[in-house]
Residue, then its C-alpha position, 0 to 999 in steps of 0.5 A: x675041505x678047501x673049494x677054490x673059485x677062480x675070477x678070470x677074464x681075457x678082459x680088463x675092466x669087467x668086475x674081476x676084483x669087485x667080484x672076487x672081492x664081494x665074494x671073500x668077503x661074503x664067505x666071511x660073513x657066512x663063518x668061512x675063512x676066505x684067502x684072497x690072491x690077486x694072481x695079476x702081477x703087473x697091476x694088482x688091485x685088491x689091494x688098492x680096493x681094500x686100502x692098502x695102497x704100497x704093500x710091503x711083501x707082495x706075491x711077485x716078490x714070493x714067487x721069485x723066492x725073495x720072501x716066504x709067501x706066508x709074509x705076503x699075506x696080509x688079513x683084513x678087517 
């Protein structure tokens, strides 16, 4: 059965992405499949904290219906 964990806060710069990033990433370590959004539009980090720094496909590009969102998925290591 999917569980969703939502990291949110009215305030940038206390642990939000770290956070979420510890928690995916401990899941995995567990035997869990993790999927991680980083639902921030206009700045997204996760990205950047796991290397990869100019996406190709990003969730604003499949949220405007230009790609599948399927194609802005991206699996780390």
């Amino acid at each position: 059965m999917p569980r969703h964990i939502a990291v949110v806060s009215g305030k940038g710069g206390v642990g939000k992405t770290t956070t979420a990033i510890n928690i995916a990433t401990s899941m995995n370590k567990h035997g869990k499949r993790a999927v991680l959004v980083d639902s921030n539009l206009s700045a997204p980090n996760v990205g950047l904290h796991l290397g990869l720094h100019e996406p190709e496909k990003t969730l604003n590009q499949a949220m405007r219906k230009d790609i599948d969102i399927r194609e802005a998925i991206y699996k780390h290591p």
